[in-house]
N, C-alpha and C positions, 0 to 999 in steps of 0.2 A: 616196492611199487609194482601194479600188476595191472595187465590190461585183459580185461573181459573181450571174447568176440561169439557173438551169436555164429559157428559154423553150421548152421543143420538147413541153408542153402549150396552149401559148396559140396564138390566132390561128389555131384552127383549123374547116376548114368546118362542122363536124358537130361539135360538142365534148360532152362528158359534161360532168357538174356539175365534174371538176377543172377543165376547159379552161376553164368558164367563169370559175370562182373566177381560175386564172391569166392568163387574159387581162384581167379588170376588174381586179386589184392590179397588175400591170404597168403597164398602161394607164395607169394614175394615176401610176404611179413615176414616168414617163416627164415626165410632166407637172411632176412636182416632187420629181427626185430629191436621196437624203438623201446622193451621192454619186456619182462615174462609175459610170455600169453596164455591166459587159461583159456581153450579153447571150445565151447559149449555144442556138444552135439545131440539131437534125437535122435539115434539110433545106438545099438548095444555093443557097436567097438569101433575105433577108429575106422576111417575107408583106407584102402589100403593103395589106391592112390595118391593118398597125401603125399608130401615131403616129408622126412626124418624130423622130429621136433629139436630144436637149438638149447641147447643147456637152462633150466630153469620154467619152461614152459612145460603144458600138461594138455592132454584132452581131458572133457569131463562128461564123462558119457550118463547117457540120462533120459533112457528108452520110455517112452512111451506114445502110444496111439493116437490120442487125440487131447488134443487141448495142452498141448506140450508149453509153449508160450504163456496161454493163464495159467495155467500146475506147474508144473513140473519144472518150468525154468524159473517162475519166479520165488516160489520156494527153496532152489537153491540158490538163489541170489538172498532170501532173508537169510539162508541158512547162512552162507561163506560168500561177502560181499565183493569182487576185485574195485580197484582203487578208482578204474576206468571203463566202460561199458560202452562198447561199439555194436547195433543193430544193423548189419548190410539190407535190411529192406523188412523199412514200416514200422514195424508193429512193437513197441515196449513191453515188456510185460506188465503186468500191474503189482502195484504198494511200492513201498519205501524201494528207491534204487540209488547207487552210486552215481556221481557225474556221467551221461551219459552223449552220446553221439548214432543218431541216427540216418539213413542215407532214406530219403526217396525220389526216388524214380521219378517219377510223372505224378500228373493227378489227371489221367485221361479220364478216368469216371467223370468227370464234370463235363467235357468236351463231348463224350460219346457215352451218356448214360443208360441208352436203348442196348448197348452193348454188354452191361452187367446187369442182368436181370433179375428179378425177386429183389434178395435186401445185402447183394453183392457190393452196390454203389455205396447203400449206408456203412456198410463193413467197413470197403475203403477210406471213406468220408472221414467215420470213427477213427482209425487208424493215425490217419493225416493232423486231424484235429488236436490230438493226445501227444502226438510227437513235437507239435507246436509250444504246444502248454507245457509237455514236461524236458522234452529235450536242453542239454544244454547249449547244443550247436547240432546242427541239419546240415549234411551233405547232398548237392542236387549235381547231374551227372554233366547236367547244360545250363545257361543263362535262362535258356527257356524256363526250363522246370523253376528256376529259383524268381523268374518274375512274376511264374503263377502264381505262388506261393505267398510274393508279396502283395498280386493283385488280389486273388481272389480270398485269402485268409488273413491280411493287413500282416503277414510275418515282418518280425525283424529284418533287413536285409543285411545288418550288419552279423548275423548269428548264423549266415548263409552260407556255407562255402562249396561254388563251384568245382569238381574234378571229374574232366571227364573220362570216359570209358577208355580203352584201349583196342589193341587190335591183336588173336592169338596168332602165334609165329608161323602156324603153320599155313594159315589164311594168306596167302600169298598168290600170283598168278603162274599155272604151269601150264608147259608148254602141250600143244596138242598131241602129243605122242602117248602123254603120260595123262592126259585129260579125260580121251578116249576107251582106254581100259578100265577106267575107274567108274566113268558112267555108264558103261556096260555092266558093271556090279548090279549098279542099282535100277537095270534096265531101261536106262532112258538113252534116248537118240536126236540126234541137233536134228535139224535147230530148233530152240527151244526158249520159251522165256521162264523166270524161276520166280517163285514167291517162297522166302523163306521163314517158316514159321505162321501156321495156319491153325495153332491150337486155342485160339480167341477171336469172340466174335468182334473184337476191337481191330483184328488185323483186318477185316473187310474183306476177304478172300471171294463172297459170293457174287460184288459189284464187278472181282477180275473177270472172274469166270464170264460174263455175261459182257462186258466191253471187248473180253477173247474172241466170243463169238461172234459178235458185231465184226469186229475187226475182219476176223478172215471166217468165214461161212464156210458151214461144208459143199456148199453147192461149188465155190469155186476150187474144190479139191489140194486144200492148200495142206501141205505136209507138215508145218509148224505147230509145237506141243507147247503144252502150259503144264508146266511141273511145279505141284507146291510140293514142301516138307513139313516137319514135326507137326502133320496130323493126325487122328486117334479120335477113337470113339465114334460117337454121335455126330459131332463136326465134320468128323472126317465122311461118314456114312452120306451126311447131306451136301459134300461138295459133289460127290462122287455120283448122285443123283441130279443132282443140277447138271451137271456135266453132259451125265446121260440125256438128259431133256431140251438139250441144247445139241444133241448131236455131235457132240463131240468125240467120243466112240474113244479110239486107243491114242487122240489127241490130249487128251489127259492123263495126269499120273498122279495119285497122291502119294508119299512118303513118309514113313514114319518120323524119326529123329534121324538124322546126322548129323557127321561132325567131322573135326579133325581135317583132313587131307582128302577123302571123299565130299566135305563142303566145298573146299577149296576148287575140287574137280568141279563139282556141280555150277557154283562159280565164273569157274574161270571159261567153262564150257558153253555158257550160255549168251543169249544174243544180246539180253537184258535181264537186271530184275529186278522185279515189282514192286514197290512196296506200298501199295492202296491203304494204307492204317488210318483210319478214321481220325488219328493223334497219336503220336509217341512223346513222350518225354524228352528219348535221348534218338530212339531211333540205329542202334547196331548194326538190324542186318543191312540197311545204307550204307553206312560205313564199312562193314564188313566185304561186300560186295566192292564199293569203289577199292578197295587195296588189292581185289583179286583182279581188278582189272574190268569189272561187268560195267556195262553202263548203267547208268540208273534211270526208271520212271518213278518219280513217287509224288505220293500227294502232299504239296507244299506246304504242311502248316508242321507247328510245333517244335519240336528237336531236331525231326527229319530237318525242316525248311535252313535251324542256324548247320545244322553239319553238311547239308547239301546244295544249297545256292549258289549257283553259281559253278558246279559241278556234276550236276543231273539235269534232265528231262524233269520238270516241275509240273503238274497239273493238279489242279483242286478236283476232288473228288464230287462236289458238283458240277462236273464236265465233263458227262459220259463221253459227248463227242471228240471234246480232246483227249482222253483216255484211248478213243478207237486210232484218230488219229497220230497219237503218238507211239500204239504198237505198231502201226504199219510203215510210220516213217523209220524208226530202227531195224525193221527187217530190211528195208529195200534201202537204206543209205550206209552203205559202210562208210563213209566218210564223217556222217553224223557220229557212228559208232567208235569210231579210231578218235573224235575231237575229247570226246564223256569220255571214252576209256584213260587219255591222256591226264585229263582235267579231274580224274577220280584220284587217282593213282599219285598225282599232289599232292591234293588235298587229305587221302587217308594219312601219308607219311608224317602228318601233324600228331597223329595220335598212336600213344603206346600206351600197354601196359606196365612196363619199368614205371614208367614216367607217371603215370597214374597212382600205382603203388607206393613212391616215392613221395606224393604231393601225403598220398592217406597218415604217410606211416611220420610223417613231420607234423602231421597236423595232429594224431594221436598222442606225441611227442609235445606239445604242446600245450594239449588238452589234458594230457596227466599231471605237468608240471602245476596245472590250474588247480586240479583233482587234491592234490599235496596227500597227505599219509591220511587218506579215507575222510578227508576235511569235505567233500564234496557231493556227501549224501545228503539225498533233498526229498 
């Protein structure tokens, strides 16, 4: 008996919130698999940050360009079938597949579909829709995600299973000695508010920018910075304009990717941070952030709203004015700041990756035992 897993999200330099989810459940799999794993990669050799593979388990590498998912993966699924088929995010391949398990994320596209543009929404739409139809069970990362699912596409909720995210080890709060050197790497200087992950027009980064300025003006010479990360490209090009158009001069900083214990710095370093996201699913860097000790502002709907209530600064993103309001009350209350710091720092301790890993790798365990000797091709 064998268990299939889509890895050609994991292990990657620069990953979004999927890669990281799929490299920390991997990771763990690997450690204490509920079975051999053939592990399915797009690229031409394993990464060489994986872990050591556990006796009986394989990579299956299986390079190519484009259209990996329609070709290339599901040809090798007609070719050599495993018993069991895990997708960490969306997309099935197509024809005949084994008993299968797929996870998604959100279904922001419905919530914010001015934010996938052209026939990106339809993609996702497709996507969701096909996993419903063919999946044998649907992993969602929150209650949220899984009562969209039952609301807006009549899903089974019994075919549902809830597991949420986790929190990397190294995302932790340090102290200011070691905070300081770190943000100087990446050239930034307190105080400062952080938006992490700015490479989607979902995450709403251009509404920050502009409640930033409201908030503290250049006229009143106010020395406080707005630092987003993991932007790039044309995104990145047009925050960095607005920025300029706004006057905000060397109050701004945009950043590529980080990660690891330079996140942690960024973090733990800063006064707050942001998360203006039009919708999330599950909402990470919330989370993320309350374990490093930041307080939070975010906009109260979604995943953000069940992992953060009650432990952040709440504002709907229809309330630019409470947006302004609520950066300027964090800079001038540390008392505010010390109550959200306390109150994050709770609430992230709910959430691990072990613990996460452990929910997937029982549930896989149980899904194969369903699966029987390849009885659960459909």
């Amino acid at each position: 008996m064998e268990i299939g897993i889509d890895a050609s999200r994991a292990f990657q330099a620069e990953p979004t919130g999927i890669g990281v989810y799929a490299t920390q459940v991997i990771t763990r799999l690997l450690a204490a698999p509920p079975a051999p794993l053939r592990l399915y990669l797009n690229r031409p050799s394993p990464p060489e940050a994986a872990p050591p593979l556990p006796p009986g388990s394989e990579w299956c590498c299986l390079p190519l360009r484009r259209g990996w998912t329609a070709v290339r993966l599901r040809w090798e699924l007609q070719r050599q079938a495993p018993n069991l088929l895990w997708i960490p995010a969306y997309r099935l391949p197509g024809g005949r597949l084994p008993r299968s398990l797929v996870t998604v994320h959100g279904v922001e596209h419905r919530f914010a579909p001015l934010a996938y543009p052209g026939r990106q929404a339809d993609a996702v739409e497709s996507f969701v829709m096909d996993t419903l139809r063919r999946a044998a069970r649907v992993i969602t990362p929150s209650e949220t995600t899984k009562a969209d699912l039952v609301h807006l596409y009549q899903a089974d909720p019994k075919l549902i299973t809830v597991i949420p995210h986790g929190i990397a080890a190294e995302l932790r709060p340090l102290p200011p000695e070691r905070v300081l050197p770190l943000i100087e790497e990446l050239g930034v200087q307190p105080p400062y508010f952080l938006v992490v992950g700015a490479h989607h027009p979902r995450k709403n980064v251009p509404f920050l920018i502009e409640q930033f300025a409201r908030a503290f003006p250049p006229a009143e010479s106010s020395e406080v910075r707005l630092v987003v990360t993991n932007s790039d490209g044309e995104l990145r090009r047009q925050l960095i304009t607005q920025a300029a158009g706004r006057r905000l001069g060397d109050r701004f900083t945009a950043l590529g990717h980080v990660s690891g214990e330079l996140l942690a710095a960024l973090y733990s370093g800063a006064v707050a941070a942001c998360v203006p996201s039009l919708y999330e699913g599950f909402g990470l860097p919330a989370l993320e952030a309350m374990a490093c000790g930041a307080p939070v502002l975010a906009n109260g709907v979604g995943g953000v709203q069940e992992i953060a209530e009650g432990a952040a600064l709440l504002v709907p993103a229809e309330d630019p004015g409470g947006w302004v309001d609520g950066l300027r009350r964090l800079l001038q209350e540390p008392g505010l700041r010390e109550h959200l710091r306390a109150l994050g720092l709770t609430r992230a301790s709910r959430y691990s990756w072990d613990r996460s890993a452990s929910a997937h790798a029982e549930l896989l365990a149980s899904e194969l035992r369903l699966a029987g000797n390849r009885s659960g091709v459909s």
